[in-house]
C-alpha positions as CSV (number, residue, x, y, z in Angstrom):
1,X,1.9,6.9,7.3
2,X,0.0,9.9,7.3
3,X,-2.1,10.6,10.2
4,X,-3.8,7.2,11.0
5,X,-3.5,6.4,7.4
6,X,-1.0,3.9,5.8
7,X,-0.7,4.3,2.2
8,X,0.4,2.1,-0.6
9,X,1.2,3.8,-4.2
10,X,0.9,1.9,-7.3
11,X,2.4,3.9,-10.3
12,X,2.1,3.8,-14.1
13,X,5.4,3.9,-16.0
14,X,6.1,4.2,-19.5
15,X,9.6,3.9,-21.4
16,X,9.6,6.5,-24.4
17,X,12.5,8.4,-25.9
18,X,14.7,6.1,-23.4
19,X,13.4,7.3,-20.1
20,X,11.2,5.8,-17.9
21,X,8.7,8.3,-16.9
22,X,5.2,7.8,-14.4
23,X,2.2,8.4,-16.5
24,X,-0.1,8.0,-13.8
25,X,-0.6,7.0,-9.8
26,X,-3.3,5.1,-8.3
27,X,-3.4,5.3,-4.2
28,X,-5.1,2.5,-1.5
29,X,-5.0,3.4,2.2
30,X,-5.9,1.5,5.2
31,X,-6.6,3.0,8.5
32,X,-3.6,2.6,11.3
33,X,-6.1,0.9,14.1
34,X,-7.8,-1.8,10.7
35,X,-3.7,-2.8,10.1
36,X,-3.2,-3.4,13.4
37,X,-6.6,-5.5,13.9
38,X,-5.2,-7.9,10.6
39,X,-1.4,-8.4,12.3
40,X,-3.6,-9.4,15.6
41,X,-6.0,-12.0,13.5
42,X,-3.4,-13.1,11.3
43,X,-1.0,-14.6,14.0
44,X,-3.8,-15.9,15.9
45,X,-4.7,-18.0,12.7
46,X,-0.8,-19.2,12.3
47,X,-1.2,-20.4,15.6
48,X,-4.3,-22.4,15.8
């Protein structure tokens, strides 16, 4: 978490020469208060 922000990384990896290496990185983050907001709707709906 940085600041109100949770982020998820998704990398890229390629195996050459025997060694895995990360050719590239693609971020998503969701605001803190919006994650909290899902948890709270999410177990309401498991409970209905």
């Amino acid at each position: 978490m940085v600041g109100e922000r949770y982020f998820t990384d998704f990398p890229t990896f390629i195996k050459a020469e025997g060694r895995w290496q990360i050719i590239s990185k693609v971020f998503h983050y969701d605001i803190a208060d919006a994650k909290q907001d899902d948890a709270k709707q999410g177990s309401a709906h498991e409970h209905q």
